[in-house]
N, C-alpha and C positions, 0 to 999 in steps of 0.2 A: 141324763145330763141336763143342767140348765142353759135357758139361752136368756141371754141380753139384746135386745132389738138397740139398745139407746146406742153400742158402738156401731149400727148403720148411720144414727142418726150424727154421731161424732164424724164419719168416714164422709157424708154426705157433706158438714159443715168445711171440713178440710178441703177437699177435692176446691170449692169454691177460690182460695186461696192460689191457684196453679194451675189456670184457665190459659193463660197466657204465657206462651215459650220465652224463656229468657234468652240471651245471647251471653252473656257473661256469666263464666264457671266460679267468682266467687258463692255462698250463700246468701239465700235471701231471706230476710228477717222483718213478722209482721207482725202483726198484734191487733185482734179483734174480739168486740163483745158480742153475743146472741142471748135470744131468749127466746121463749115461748113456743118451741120446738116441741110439738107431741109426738107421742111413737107409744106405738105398741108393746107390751110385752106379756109372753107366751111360754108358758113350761114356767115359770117361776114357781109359781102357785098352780092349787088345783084348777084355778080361774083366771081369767084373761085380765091384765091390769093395762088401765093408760097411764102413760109416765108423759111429765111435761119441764123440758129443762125451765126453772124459771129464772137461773141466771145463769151464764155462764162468760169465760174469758179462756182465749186460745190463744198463747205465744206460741209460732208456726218456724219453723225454720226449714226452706227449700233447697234441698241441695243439687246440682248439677255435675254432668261431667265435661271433658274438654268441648266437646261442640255445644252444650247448652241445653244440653237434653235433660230433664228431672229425670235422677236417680233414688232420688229419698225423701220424705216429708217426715221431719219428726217434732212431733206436738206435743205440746206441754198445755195441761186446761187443770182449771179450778170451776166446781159446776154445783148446782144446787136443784136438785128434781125434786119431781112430788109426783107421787103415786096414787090412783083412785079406782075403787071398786066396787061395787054394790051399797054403792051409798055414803062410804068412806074415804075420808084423803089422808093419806101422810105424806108431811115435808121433810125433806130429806134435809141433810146438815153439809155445808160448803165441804166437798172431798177433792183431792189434785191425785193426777194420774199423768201418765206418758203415751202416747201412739205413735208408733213408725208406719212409716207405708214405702213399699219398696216399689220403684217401677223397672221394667224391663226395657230397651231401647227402642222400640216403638212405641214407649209410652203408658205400654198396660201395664196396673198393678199386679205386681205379681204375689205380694205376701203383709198380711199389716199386723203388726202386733201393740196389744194395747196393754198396759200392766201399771199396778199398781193399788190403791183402794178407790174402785169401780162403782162404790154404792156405799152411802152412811144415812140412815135413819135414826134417830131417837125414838122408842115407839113408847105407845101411851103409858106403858108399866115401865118405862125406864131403861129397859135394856135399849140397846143400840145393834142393829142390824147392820151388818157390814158384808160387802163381797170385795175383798179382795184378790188380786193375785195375775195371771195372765190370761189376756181373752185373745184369741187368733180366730178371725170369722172365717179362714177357712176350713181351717176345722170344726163348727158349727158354735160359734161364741160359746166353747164352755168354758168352766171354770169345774175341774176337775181337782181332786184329791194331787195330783201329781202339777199343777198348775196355781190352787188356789187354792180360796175355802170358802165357806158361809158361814157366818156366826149370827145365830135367832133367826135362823128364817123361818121356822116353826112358828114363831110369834107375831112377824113381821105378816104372812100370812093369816095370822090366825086377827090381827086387826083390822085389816081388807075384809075380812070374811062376811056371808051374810047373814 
């Protein structure tokens, strides 16, 4: 199975967002930009790659229940990474995706799902690397044949390469 590090780094950006308890069970609706967010990523490739959002934008929407407690965070982001490895970068091309994050009433998360198209490169020979589909990190961010797919990561890999 593959893993994606960058949905810690999505889950880490969120979390920021709903630091502070609300009192009113309407939703709360916010809107922020990031960047320059590095993470790791592991299992992709035979080799270890650094991913760096270099833009991105999160429309957040907090949901509460009758006492105020967050029940749900569901994210809406458009993001633009770049990948670097033994000497090589590729820039990824603006992709939009979805994240929920469930919390339990003490406040811990209980379940996050993130879906959608996860990852778009352009790579040197033209084709376009893409991961779409659904990533749940508690079952170990994959993207699974019954979840998703890869299309050129043979290639996307193979231009990282040393």
């Amino acid at each position: 199975m593959r893993r994606f590090a960058f949905v810690v780094t999505l889950v880490v950006l969120g979390c920021a967002g709903f630091i502070a308890t609300a009192s009113a069970t309407p939703p709360e609706k916010t809107h922020s930009s990031y960047a320059g967010v590095t993470f790791p990523v592991d299992g992709l490739c035979p080799f270890v790659l650094t991913g760096m959002i270099l833009v991105g934008e999160l429309d957040q929407t907090t949901y509460f229940d009758g006492a105020g407690r967050i029940t749900m965070i569901h994210q809406h982001f458009q993001q633009q990474d770049a990948f670097s490895a033994n000497g090589h970068t590729l820039v990824g091309d603006l992709y939009t995706a979805n994240a929920d994050l469930y919390f339990d009433s003490s406040g811990n998360v209980t379940n996050i799902v993130a879906q959608g198209v996860l990852e778009k490169v352009t790579l040197p020979d033209g084709k376009v690397f893409i991961g779409a589909g659904r990533v749940n990190p508690f079952t170990g961010f994959a993207l699974s044949p019954d979840h998703g797919a890869f299309q050129n990561l043979d290639a996307f890999c193979a231009a990282l390469a040393p």
